[in-house]
C-alpha positions as CSV (number, residue, x, y, z in Angstrom):
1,X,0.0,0.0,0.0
2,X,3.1,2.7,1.3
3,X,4.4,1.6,-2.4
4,X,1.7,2.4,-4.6
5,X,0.8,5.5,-2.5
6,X,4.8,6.6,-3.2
7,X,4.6,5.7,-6.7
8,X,1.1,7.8,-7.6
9,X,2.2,10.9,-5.5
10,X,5.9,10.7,-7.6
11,X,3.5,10.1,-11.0
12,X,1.5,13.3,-9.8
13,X,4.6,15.4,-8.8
14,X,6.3,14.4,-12.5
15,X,2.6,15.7,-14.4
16,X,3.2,18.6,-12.3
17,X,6.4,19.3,-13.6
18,X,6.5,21.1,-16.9
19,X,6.4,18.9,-20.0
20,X,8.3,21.0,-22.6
21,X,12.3,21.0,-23.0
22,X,14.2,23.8,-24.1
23,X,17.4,23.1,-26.2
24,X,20.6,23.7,-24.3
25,X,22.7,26.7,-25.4
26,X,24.8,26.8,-22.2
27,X,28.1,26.9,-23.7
28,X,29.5,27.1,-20.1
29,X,29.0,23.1,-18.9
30,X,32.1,22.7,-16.7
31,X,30.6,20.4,-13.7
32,X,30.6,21.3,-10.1
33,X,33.5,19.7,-8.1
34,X,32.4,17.1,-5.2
35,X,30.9,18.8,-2.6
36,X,30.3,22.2,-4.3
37,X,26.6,24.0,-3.0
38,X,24.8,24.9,-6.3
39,X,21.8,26.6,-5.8
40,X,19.6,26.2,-9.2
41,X,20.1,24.4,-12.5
42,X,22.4,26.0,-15.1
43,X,20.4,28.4,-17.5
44,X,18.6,26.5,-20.2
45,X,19.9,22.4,-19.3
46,X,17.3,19.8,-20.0
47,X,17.0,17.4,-17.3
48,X,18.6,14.0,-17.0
49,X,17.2,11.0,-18.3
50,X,16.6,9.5,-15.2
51,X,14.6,12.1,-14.0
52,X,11.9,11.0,-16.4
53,X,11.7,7.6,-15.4
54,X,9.0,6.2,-12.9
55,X,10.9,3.1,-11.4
56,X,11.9,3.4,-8.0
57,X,14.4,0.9,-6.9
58,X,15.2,1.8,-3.0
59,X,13.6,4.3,-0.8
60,X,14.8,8.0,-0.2
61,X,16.7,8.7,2.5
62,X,14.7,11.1,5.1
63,X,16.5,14.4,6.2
64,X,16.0,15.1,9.9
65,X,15.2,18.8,10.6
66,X,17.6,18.1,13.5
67,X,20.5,17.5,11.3
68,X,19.7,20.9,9.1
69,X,18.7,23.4,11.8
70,X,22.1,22.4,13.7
71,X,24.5,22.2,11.0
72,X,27.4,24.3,10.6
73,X,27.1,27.5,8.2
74,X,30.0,25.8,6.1
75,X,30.4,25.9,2.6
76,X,33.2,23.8,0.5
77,X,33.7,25.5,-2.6
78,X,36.2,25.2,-5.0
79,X,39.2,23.4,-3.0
80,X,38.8,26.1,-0.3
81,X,36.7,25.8,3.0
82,X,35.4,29.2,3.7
83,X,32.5,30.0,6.8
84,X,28.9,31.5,5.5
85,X,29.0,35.6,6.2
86,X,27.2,38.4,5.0
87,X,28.4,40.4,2.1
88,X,31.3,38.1,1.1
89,X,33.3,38.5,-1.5
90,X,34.7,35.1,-3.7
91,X,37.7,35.8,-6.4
92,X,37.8,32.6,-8.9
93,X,39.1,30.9,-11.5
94,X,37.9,30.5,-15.1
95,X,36.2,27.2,-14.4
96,X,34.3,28.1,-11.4
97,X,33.3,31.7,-12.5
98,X,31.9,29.7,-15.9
99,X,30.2,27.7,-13.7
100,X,28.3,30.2,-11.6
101,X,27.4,32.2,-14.5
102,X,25.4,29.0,-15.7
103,X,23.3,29.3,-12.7
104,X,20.1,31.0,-13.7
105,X,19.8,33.1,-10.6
106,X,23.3,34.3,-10.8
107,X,23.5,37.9,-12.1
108,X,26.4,38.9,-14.7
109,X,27.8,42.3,-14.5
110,X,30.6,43.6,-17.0
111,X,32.0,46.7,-15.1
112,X,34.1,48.1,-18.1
113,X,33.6,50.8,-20.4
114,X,30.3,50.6,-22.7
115,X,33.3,50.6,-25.4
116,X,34.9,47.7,-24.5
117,X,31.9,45.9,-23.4
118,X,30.4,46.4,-27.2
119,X,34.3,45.1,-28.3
120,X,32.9,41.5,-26.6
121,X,31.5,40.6,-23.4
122,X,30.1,37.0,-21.8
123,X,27.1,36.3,-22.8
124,X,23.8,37.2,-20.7
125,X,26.1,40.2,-18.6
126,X,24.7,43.7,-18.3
127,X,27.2,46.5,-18.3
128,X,27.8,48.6,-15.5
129,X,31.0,50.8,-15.9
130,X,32.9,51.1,-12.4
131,X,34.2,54.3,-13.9
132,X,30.4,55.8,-14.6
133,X,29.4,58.4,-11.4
134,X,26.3,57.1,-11.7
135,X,27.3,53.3,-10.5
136,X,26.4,53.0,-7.3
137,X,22.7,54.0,-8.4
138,X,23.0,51.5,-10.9
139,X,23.7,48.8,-9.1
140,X,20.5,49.7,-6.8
141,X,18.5,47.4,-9.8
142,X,20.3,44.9,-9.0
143,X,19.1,41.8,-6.0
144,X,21.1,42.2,-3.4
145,X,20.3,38.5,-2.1
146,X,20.7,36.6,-5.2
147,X,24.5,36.3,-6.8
148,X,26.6,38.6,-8.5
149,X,29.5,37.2,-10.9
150,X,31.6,40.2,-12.0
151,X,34.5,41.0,-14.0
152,X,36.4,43.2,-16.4
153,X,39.3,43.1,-18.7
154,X,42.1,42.5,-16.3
155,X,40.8,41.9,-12.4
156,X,41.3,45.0,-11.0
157,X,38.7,47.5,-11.7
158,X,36.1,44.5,-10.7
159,X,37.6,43.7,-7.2
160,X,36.9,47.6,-6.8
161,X,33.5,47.1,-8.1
162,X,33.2,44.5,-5.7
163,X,34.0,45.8,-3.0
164,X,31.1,48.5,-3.4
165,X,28.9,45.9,-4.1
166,X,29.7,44.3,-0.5
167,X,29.6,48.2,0.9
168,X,25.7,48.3,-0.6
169,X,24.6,44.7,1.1
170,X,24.8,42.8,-1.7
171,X,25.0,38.6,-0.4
172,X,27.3,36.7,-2.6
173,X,30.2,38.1,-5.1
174,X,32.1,36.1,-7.5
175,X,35.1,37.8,-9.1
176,X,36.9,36.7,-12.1
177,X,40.4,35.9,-11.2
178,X,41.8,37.7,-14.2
179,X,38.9,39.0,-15.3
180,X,38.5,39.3,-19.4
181,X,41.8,37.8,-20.1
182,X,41.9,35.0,-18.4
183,X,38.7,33.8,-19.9
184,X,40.1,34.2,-23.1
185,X,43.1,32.7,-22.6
186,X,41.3,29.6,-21.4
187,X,39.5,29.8,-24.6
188,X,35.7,30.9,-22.8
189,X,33.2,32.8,-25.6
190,X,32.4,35.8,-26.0
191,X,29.8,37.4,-28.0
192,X,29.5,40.9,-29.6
């Protein structure tokens, strides 16, 4: 009975789901690492196979509440161990920024001139120039609680960049170690 009660409500969960697949134009498909926290599927990925079946061939484990409510705020990302604070900011490598940027909630912002951002930028970023007065109002249409992946040509103007970004509450910074050049030198896309 606790069987076929598991299997209708899992049949009535998958109707739920939506029944069209978009095709996959995520150029940026470099896995997480073991361990790595990703909070929502990269943009535009169609599901795995196995999602679609129906068979079930051993139960789900069951989280305790216990277990969650009194775990550590401890996050293994990328080879380094760092502790869950407000306002922090993350500078990675190629692999890891193309990664995040795949993540559908994450926000892309080129902080270079509107002249080099037309010259090629990754796709999906907005520019907002570091060097524009008006960039701290700018960056007020941004979420503040969802993530921020941000770069420009070489690193530096975007760790600046950052570092308002933490100054106006924003949650979760990724900086490209590099910025611009590095993704091109690891042979990333761009579009114009």
């Amino acid at each position: 009975m606790n069987k076929l009660f598991f299997l209708i409500l899992l049949f009535l969960i998958l109707l739920s789901c939506k029944t069209h697949q978009r095709e996959s134009v995520n150029k940026y498909t470099t896995p997480p690492e073991v361990g790595i926290l990703t909070t929502d599927l990269p943009r535009y990925s169609k599901p795995p196979a196995s999602l679609n079946s129906t068979k079930i061939e051993e139960p789900l484990p069951s989280l305790k509440k216990d277990s969650l409510v009194n775990s550590k705020d401890t996050i293994s990302t990328f080879s380094n161990t760092i502790h869950r604070e407000e306002n922090l900011i993350q500078t990675v490598p190629v692999s890891a920024f193309a990664w995040e940027i795949g993540i559908r909630q994450t926000q892309i912002v080129d902080v270079r001139t509107l002249v080099e951002y037309k010259s090629g930028h990754i796709y999906d970023a907005i520019n907002i120039s570091v060097d524009d007065p008006s960039f701290e109002n700018q960056i007020q249409n941004l979420d503040k609680n969802s993530p921020v992946a941000i770069y420009c040509k070489s690193g530096i103007r975007s760790i600046y960049a950052a570092k308002i970004l933490k100054d106006h509450g924003f949650q979760i910074i990724y900086n490209l170690d590099g910025g611009l050049n590095s993704w091109l030198k690891n042979k990333q896309e761009i579009v114009k």
